[in-house]
BALOTOR-644963 format. One record per residue (C-alpha): residue number from 1; residue in one letter; x, y, z. Coordinates in nm, 3 decimals. Layout:
N
PT seq type    east   north      up
PT NUM    a       X       Y       Z
...
This chain:
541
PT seq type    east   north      up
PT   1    x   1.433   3.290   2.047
PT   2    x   1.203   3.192   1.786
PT   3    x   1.032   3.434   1.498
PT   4    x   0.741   3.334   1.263
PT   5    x   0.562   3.515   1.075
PT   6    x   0.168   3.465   1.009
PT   7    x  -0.074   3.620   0.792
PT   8    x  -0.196   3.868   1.029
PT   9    x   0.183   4.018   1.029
PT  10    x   0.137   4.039   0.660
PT  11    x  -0.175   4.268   0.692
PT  12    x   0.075   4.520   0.922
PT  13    x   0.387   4.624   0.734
PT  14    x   0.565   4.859   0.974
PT  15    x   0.554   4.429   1.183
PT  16    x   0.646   4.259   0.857
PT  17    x   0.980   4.453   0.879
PT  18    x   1.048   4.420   1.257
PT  19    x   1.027   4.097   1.174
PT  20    x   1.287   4.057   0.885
PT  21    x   1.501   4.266   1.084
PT  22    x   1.463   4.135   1.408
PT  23    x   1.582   3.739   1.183
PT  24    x   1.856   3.939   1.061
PT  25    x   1.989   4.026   1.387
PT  26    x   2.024   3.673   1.450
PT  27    x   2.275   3.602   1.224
PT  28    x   2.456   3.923   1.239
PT  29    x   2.490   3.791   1.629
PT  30    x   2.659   3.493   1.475
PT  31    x   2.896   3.653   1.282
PT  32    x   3.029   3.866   1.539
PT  33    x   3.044   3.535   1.760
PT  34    x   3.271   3.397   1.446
PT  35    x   3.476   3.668   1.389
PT  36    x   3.556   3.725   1.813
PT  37    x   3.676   3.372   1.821
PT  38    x   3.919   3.332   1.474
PT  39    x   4.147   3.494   1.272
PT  40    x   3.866   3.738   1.101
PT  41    x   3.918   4.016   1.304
PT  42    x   4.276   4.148   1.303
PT  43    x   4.188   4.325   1.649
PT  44    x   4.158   3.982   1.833
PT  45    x   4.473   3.933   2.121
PT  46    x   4.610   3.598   2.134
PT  47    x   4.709   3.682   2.523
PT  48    x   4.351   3.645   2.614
PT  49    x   4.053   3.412   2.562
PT  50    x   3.750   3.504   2.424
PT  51    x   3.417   3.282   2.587
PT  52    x   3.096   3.290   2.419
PT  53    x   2.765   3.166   2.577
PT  54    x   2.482   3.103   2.386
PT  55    x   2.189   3.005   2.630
PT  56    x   1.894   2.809   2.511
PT  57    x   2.068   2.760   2.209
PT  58    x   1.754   2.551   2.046
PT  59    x   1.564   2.852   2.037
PT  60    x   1.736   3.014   1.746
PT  61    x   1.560   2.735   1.523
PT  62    x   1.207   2.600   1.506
PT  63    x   1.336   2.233   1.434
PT  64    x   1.715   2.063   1.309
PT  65    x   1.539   1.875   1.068
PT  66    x   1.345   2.173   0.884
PT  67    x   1.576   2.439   0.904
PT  68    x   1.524   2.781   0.710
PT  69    x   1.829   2.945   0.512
PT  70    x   1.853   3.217   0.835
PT  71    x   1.914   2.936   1.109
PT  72    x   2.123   2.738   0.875
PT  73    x   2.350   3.040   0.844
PT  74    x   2.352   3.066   1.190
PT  75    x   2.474   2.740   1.340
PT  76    x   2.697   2.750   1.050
PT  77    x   2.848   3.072   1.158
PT  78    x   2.915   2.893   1.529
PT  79    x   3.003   2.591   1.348
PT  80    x   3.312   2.773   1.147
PT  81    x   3.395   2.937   1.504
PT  82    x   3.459   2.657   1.702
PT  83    x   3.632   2.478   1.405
PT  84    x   3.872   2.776   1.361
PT  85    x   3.879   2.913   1.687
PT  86    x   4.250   3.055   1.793
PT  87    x   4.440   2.817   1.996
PT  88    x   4.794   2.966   1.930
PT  89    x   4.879   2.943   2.292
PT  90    x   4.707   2.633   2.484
PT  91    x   4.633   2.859   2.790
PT  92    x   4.420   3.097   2.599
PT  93    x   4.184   2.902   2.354
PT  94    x   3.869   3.074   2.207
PT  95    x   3.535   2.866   2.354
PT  96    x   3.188   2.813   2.245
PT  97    x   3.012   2.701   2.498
PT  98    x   2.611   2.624   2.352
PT  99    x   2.361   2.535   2.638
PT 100    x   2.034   2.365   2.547
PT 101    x   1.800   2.120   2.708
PT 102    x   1.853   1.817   2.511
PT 103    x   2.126   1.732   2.229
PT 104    x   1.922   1.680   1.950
PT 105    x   1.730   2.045   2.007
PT 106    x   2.008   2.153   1.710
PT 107    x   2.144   2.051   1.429
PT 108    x   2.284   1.689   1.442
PT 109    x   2.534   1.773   1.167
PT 110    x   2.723   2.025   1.440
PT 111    x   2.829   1.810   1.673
PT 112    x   2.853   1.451   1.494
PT 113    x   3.201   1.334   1.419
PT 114    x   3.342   1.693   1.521
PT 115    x   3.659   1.622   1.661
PT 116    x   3.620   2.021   1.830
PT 117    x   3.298   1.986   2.049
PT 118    x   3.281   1.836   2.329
PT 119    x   2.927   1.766   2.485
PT 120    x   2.902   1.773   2.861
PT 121    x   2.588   1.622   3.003
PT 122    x   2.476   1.790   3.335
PT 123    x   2.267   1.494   3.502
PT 124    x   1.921   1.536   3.664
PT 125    x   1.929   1.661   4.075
PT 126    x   1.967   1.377   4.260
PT 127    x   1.745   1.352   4.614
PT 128    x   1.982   1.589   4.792
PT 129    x   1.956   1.846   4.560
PT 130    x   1.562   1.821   4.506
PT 131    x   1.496   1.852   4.928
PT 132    x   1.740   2.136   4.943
PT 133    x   1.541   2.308   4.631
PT 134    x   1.164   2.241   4.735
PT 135    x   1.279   2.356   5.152
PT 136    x   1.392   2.699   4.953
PT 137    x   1.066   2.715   4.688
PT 138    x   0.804   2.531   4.806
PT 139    x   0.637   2.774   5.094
PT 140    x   0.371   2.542   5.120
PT 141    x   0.569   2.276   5.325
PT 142    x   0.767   2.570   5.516
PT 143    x   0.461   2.687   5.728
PT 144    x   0.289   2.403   5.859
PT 145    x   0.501   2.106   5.906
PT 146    x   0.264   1.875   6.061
PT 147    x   0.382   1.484   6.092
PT 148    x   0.114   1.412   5.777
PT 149    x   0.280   1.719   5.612
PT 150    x   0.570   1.560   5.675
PT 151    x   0.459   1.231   5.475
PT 152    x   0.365   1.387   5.188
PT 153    x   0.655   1.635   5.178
PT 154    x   0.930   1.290   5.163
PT 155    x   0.670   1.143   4.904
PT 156    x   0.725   1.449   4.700
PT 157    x   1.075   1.456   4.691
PT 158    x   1.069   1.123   4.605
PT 159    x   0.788   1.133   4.344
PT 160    x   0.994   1.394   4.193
PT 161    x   1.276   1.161   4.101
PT 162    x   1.441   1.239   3.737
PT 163    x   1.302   1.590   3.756
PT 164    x   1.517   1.915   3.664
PT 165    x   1.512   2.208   3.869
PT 166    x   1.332   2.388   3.596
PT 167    x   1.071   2.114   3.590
PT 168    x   1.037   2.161   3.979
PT 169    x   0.999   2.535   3.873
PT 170    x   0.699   2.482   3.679
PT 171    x   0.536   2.246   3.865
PT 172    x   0.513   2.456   4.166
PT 173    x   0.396   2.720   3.936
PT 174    x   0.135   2.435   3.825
PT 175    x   0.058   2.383   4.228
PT 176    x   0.031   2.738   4.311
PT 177    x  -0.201   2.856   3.979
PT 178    x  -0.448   2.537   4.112
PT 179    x  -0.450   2.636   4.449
PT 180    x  -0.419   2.279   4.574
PT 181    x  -0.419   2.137   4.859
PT 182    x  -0.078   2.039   5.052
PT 183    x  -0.203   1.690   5.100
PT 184    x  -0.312   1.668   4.719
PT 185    x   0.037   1.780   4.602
PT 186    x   0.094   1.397   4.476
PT 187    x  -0.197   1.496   4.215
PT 188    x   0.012   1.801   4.060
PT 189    x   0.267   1.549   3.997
PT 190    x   0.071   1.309   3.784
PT 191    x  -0.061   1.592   3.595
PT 192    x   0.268   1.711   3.511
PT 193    x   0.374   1.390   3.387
PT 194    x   0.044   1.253   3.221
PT 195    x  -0.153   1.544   3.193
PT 196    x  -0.398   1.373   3.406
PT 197    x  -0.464   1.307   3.786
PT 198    x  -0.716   1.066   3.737
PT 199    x  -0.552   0.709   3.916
PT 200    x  -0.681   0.470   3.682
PT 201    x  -0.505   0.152   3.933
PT 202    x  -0.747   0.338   4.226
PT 203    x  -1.082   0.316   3.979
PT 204    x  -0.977  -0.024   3.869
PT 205    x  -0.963  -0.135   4.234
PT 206    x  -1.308  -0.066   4.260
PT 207    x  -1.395  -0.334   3.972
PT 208    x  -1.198  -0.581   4.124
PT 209    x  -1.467  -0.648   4.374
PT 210    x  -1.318  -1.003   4.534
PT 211    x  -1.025  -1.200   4.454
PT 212    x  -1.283  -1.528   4.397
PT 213    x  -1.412  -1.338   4.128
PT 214    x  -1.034  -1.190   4.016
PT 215    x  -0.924  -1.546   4.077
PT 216    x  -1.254  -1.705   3.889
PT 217    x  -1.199  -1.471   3.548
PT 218    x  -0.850  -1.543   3.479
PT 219    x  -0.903  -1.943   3.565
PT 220    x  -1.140  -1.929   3.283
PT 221    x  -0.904  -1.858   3.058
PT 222    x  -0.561  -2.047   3.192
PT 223    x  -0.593  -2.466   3.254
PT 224    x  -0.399  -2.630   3.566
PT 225    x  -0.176  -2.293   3.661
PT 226    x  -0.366  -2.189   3.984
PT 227    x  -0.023  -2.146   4.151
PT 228    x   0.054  -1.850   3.886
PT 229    x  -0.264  -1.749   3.913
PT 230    x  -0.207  -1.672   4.287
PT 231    x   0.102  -1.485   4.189
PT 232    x  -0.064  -1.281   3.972
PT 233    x  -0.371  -1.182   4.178
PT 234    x  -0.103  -1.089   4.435
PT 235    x   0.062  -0.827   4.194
PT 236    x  -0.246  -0.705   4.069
PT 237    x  -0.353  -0.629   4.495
PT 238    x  -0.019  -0.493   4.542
PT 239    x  -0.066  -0.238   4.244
PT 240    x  -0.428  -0.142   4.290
PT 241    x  -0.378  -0.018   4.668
PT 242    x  -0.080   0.116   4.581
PT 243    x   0.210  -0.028   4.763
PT 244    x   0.413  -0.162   4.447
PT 245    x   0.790  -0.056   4.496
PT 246    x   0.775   0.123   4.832
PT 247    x   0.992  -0.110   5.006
PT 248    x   1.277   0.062   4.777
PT 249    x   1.467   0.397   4.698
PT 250    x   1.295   0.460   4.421
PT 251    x   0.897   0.487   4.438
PT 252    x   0.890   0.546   4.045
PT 253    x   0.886   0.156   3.962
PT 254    x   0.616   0.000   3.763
PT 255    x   0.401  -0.127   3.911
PT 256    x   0.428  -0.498   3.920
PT 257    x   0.722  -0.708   3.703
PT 258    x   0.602  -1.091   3.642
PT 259    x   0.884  -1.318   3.426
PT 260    x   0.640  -1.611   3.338
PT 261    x   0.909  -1.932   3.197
PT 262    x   0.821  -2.330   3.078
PT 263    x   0.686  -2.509   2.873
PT 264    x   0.543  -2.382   2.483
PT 265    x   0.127  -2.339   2.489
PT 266    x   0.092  -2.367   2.859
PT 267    x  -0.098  -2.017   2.841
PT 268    x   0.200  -1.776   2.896
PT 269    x   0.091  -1.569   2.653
PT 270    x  -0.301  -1.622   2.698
PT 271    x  -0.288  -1.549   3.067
PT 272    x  -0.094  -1.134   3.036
PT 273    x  -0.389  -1.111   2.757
PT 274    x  -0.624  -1.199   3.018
PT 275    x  -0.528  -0.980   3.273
PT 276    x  -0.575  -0.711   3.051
PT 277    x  -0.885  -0.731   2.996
PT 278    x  -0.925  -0.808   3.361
PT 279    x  -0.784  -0.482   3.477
PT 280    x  -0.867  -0.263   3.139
PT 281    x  -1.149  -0.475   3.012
PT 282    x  -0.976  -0.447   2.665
PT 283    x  -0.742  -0.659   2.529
PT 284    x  -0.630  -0.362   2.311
PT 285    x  -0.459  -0.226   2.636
PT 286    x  -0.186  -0.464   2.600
PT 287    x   0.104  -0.316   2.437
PT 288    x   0.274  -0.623   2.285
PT 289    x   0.626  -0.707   2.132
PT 290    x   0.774  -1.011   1.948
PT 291    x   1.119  -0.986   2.078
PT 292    x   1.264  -1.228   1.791
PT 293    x   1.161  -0.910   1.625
PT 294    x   1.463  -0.738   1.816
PT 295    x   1.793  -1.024   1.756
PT 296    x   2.035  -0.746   1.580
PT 297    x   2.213  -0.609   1.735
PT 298    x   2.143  -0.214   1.683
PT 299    x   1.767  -0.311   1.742
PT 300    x   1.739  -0.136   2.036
PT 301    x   1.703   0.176   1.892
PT 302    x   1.388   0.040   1.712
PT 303    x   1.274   0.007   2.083
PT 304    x   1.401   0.332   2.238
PT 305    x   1.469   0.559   1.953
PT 306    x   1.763   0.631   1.734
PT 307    x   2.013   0.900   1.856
PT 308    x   2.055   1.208   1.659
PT 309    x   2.183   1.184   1.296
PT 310    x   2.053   0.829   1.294
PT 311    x   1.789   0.674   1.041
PT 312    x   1.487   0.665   1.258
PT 313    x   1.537   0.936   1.458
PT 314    x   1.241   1.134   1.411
PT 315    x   1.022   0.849   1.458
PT 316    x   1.088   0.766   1.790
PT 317    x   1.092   0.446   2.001
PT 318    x   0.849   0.227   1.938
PT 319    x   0.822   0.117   2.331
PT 320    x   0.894   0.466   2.437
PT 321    x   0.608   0.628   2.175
PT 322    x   0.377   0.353   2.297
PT 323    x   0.391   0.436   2.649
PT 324    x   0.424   0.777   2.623
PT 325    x   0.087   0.776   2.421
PT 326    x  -0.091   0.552   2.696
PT 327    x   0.134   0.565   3.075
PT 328    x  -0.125   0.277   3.184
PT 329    x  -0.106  -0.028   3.046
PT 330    x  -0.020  -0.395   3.016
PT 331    x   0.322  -0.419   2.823
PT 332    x   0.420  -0.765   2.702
PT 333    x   0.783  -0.911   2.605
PT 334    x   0.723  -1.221   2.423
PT 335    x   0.997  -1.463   2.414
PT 336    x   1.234  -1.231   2.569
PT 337    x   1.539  -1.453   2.513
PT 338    x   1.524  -1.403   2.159
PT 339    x   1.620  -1.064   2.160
PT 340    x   1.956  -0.934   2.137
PT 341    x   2.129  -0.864   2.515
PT 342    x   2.205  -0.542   2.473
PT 343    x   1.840  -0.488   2.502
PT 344    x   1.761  -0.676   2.836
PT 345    x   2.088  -0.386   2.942
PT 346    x   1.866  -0.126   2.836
PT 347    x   1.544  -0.295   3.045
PT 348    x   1.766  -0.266   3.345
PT 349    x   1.637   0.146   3.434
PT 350    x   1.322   0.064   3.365
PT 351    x   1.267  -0.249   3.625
PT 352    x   1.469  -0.038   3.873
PT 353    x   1.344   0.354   3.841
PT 354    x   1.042   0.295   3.614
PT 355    x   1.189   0.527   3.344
PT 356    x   1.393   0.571   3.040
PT 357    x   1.504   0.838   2.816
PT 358    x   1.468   0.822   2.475
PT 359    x   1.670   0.886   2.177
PT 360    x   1.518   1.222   2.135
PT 361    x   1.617   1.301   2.466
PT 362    x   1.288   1.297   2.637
PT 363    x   1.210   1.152   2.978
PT 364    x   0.919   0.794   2.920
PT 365    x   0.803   0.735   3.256
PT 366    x   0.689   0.310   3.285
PT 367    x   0.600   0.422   3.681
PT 368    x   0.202   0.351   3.558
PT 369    x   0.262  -0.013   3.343
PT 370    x   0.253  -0.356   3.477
PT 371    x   0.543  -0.560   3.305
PT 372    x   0.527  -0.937   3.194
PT 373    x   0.840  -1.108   3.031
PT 374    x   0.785  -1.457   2.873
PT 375    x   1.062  -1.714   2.804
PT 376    x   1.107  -2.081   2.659
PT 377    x   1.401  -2.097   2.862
PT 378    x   1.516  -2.431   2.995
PT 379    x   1.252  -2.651   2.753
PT 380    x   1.525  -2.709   2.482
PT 381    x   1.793  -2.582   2.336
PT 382    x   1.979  -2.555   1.990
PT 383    x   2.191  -2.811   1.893
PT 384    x   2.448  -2.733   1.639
PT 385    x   2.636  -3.062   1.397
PT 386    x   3.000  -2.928   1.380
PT 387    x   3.012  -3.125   1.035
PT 388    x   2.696  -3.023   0.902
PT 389    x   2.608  -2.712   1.018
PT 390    x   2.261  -2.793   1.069
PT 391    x   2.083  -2.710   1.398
PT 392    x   1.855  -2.931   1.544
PT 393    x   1.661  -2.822   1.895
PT 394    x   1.670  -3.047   2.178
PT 395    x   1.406  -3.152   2.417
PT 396    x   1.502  -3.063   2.793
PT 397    x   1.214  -3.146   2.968
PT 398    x   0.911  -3.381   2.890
PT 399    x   0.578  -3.395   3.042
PT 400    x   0.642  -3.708   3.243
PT 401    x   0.866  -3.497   3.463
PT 402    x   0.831  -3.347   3.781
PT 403    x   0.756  -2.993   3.867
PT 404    x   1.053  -2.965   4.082
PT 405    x   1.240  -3.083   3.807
PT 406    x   1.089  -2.863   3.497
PT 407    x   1.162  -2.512   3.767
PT 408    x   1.474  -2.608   3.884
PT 409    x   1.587  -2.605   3.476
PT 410    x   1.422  -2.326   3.398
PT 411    x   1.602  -2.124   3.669
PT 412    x   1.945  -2.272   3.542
PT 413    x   1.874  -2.124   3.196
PT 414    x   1.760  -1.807   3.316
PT 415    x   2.063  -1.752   3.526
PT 416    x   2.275  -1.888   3.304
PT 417    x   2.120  -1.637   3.053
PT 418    x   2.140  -1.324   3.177
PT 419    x   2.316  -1.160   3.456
PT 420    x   2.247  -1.146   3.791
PT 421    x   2.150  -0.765   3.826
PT 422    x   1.883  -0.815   3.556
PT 423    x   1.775  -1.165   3.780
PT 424    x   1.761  -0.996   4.055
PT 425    x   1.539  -0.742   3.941
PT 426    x   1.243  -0.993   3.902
PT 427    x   1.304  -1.125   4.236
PT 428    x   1.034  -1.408   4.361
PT 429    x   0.843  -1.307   4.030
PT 430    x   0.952  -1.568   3.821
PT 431    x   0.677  -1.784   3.758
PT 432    x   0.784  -2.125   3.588
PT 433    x   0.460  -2.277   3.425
PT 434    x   0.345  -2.653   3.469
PT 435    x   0.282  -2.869   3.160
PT 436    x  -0.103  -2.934   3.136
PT 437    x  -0.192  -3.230   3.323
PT 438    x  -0.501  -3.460   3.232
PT 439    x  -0.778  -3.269   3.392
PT 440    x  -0.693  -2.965   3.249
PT 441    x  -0.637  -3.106   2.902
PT 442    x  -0.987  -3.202   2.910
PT 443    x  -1.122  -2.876   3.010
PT 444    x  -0.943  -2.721   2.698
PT 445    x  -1.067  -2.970   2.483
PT 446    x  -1.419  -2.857   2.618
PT 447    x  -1.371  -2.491   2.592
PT 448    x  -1.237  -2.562   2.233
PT 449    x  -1.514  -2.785   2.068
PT 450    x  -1.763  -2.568   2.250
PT 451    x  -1.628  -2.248   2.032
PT 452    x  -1.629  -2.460   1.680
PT 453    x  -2.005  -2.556   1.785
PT 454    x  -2.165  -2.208   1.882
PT 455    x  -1.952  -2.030   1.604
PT 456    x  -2.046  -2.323   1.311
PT 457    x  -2.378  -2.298   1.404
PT 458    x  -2.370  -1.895   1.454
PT 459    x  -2.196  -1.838   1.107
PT 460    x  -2.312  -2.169   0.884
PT 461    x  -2.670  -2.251   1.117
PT 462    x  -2.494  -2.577   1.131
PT 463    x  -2.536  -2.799   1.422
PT 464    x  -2.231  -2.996   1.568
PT 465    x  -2.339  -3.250   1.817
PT 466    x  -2.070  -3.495   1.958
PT 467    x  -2.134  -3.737   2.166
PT 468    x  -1.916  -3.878   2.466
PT 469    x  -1.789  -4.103   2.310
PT 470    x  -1.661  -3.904   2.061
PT 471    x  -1.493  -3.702   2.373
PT 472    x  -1.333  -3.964   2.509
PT 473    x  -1.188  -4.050   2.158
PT 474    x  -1.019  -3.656   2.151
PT 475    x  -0.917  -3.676   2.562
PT 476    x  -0.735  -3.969   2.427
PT 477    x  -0.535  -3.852   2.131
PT 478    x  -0.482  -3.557   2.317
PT 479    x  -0.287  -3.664   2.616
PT 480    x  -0.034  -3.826   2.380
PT 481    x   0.342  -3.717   2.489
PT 482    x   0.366  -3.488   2.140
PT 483    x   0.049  -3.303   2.184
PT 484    x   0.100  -3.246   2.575
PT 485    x   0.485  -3.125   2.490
PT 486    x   0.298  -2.846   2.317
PT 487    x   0.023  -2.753   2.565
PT 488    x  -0.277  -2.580   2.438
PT 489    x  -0.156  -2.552   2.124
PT 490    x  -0.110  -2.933   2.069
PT 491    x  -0.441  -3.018   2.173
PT 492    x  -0.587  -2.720   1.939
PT 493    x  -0.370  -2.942   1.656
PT 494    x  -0.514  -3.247   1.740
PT 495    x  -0.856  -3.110   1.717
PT 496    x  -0.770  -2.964   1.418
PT 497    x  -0.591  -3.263   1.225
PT 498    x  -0.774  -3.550   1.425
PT 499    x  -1.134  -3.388   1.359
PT 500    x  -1.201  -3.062   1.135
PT 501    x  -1.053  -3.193   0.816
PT 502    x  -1.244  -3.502   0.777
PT 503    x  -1.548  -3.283   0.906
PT 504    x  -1.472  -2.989   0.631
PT 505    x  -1.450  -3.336   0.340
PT 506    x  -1.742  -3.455   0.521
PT 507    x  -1.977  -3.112   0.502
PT 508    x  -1.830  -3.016   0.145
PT 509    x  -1.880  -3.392   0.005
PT 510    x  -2.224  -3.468   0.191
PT 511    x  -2.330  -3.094   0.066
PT 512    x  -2.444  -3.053   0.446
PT 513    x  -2.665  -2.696   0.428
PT 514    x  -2.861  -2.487   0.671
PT 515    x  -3.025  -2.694   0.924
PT 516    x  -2.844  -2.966   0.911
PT 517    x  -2.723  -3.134   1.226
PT 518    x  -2.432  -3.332   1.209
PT 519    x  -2.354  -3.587   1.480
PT 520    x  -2.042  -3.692   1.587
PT 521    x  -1.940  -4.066   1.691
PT 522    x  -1.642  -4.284   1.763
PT 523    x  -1.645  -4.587   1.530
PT 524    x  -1.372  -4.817   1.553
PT 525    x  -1.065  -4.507   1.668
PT 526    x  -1.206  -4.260   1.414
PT 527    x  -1.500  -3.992   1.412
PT 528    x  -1.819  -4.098   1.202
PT 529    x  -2.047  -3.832   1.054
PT 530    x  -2.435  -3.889   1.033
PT 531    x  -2.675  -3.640   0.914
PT 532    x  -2.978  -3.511   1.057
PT 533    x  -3.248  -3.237   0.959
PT 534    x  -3.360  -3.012   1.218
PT 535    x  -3.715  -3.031   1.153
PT 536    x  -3.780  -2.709   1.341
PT 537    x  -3.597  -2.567   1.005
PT 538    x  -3.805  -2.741   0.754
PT 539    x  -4.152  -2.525   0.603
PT 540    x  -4.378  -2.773   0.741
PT 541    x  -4.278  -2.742   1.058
């Protein structure tokens, strides 16, 4: 039980004393606790055991971290109980026995490195359990058991997976207080969880009109992977109607898991941001985390949470807050192998139920997320000189090989990486990208000098004009082996080294201003600069 005391009480004083009294009581409790279980009371029989219960033990104190003197004295009253309880004769030992919902509703210094408590965790009703609960409770699927009844009854129970019977408890109280419909029941559910019923994955099918268009957005974006592409699209179908997961026990999995492998600047990364906006039409949707971020080896509580008594603990997980705070969303893994293993461990009960509790003890549900994991794996690896020390990396794969070749790598690192229950839980979603072949290097090369032009002349009312040949000199440099080993980032170099800086001497040198148009040539392997006015600029004009 919990007392506070606000200004109104002050205004009533026959309250204000009720009050202090009733606080008082509280720790007299405790003392007669403490002095039934130890020495202090001469009238205690060693022949017998004393057993004291305290039920919802967390409601004696308003938080463990902010404690007032009163609920310090307290747990410290219990504390010096169970550490001097009588145990003269093993068969009759005093017990405390505290029950509360989660470990860190009391006081961390209690139960840490206390050789005398023992902490028993009662596990969640399995599916057994939860039928034999809701056939008993839930009246509503008792009457009228009709064979779509009976559907929705089994999606219930399943739907209801990692729920306590006092959660079941409240959310038929949340059912009945609606008055909803048997066939809605799902609904209840998601509001429970999210506070929400709303299916954003139904209203996003709706703006997903065709898959040419689905298909058209995302190649606008991502050069030369149309077979990833078709992956994709096929997760995204799979989530919007709703059949993600249903082929197994658990219908509580997110709802589509994508491990996207190869080659560095192939469009990995590029191509999760794009199907965020796709689905969300805001890249801010995607929940993104550098997992070199995440290499030590305690990191995973910077992820999930520190346990009680730990730094951090009051802050949370960082993946767990995130989702929490938004249940639908785009959550991104970059360069998963990076991170320490432990943590791909903890990833396991989220790819398999779609949830995970956190170090506060509360249950994140990831059943509303779609997943992507990227990797280098299989591209190169770190070489170490045993008489140096130095580490070098080591080139796998090169553009000149085949595809076949580049996957079959890949999937030799990625097995050899991590086990085979966290393999198997990605199944045929392991998308191995293709280095960017000749066609699509010129498309990016396009796309790229196309955003210097309209931005130059949007923010400087500079015009950049090259000419073909000009093109043909970049396509060239650009489907060098070094600038195709890095993908769209080697070709955004090569732009950048080949043809910006001697533009930016050019423009600062020449003192190009507004107006200007600047042409762009191939003379003799290098770009040539010429000036022109736009006359449509000029006064006269």
């Amino acid at each position: 039980m919990i007392f506070g005391i606000s200004n109104k009480d002050f205004s009533d004083k026959t309250n204000l004393i009720k009050k202090i009294r009733n606080l008082n009581e509280i720790v007299d409790d405790s003392v007669q606790i403490r002095q039934s279980m130890t020495l202090e009371n001469p009238q205690n029989d060693n022949t017998k055991s004393t057993l004291n219960i305290v039920n919802f033990a967390s409601r004696y104190l308003n938080s463990p971290d902010s404690m007032q003197n009163i609920e310090i004295a307290f747990f410290q009253n219990l504390l010096y109980a169970s550490n001097y309880a009588i145990n003269n004769n093993p068969q009759y030992v005093n017990t405390l026995i505290l029950i509360v919902v989660k470990l860190n509703d009391i006081p961390a210094w209690f139960y840490i490195n206390n050789p005398n408590v023992r902490i028993i965790t009662i596990p969640n009703p399995d599916r057994c359990i939860r039928k034999e609960y809701i056939d008993n409770k839930y009246d509503c699927f008792t009457e009228k058991m009709t064979t779509d009844i009976e559907k929705v009854y089994f999606q219930f129970i399943d739907l209801t997976e990692g729920m306590k019977l006092l959660e079941l408890k409240e959310l038929q109280a949340l059912y009945e207080r609606n008055n909803t419909p048997v066939e809605e029941i799902g609904d209840v559910v998601a509001i429970y969880k999210y506070g929400f019923k709303e299916n954003k994955w139904a209203q996003i099918k709706g703006k997903l009109t065709t898959t040419k268009n689905m298909r058209g957005f995302i190649q606008e974006h991502i050069m030369g992977q149309d077979h990833i592409i078709d992956k994709i699209v096929q997760v995204i179908k799979r989530a919007v109607v709703g059949l993600s997961g249903l082929q197994h026990s658990s219908s509580s999995k997110p709802k589509g898991i994508i491990f996207l492998a190869g080659p560095t600047g192939t469009g990995k990364t590029e191509i999760v941001k794009t199907v965020t906006k796709l689905l969300f039409e805001d890249e801010k949707m995607l929940i993104r985390f550098d997992m070199s971020e995440y290499s030590a080896e305690h990191s995973d509580q910077k992820l999930f949470g520190a346990p009680p008594g730990y730094v951090g603990y009051d802050s949370g997980g960082q993946l767990t807050n995130a989702v929490k705070n938004n249940p639908f969303s785009v959550l991104l893994f970059d360069e998963i192998e990076k991170a320490h293993p432990k943590i791909m461990d903890k990833f396991l009960q989220i790819l398999e139920d779609g949830r995970m509790t956190d170090g506060q003890g509360n249950t994140i549900y990831f059943t509303e997320t779609l997943i992507f994991f990227t990797s280098n794996l299989g591209i190169s690896q770190e070489i170490t000189d045993p008489n140096t020390g130095l580490v070098t990396r080591e080139i796998l794969v090169k553009p000149s090989d085949a595809y076949d070749v580049i996957q079959e790598k890949v999937f030799k690192a990625i097995n050899d990486k991590y086990k085979p229950e966290v393999v198997n839980r990605f199944g045929e979603n392991i998308l191995v990208f293709k280095y960017i072949d000749v066609e699509s290097s010129k498309k990016i090369v396009n796309k790229q000098i196309q955003n210097i032009s309209v931005n130059y002349l949007k923010n400087n009312k500079i015009d950049l004009k090259l000419n073909q040949t000009a093109f043909e000199l970049l396509y060239k440099q650009c489907l060098e082996d070094k600038p195709r080993s890095n993908g769209g980032r080697g070709i955004g170099n090569v732009i950048e080294e080949q043809l910006l800086n001697p533009l930016a001497e050019y423009i600062f040198d020449e003192n190009i201003q507004e107006g200007d148009i600047i042409n762009v040539n191939d003379k003799n392997g290098k770009f040539d600069f010429t000036r022109s006015v736009d006359l449509r600029s000029t006064p006269n004009s």
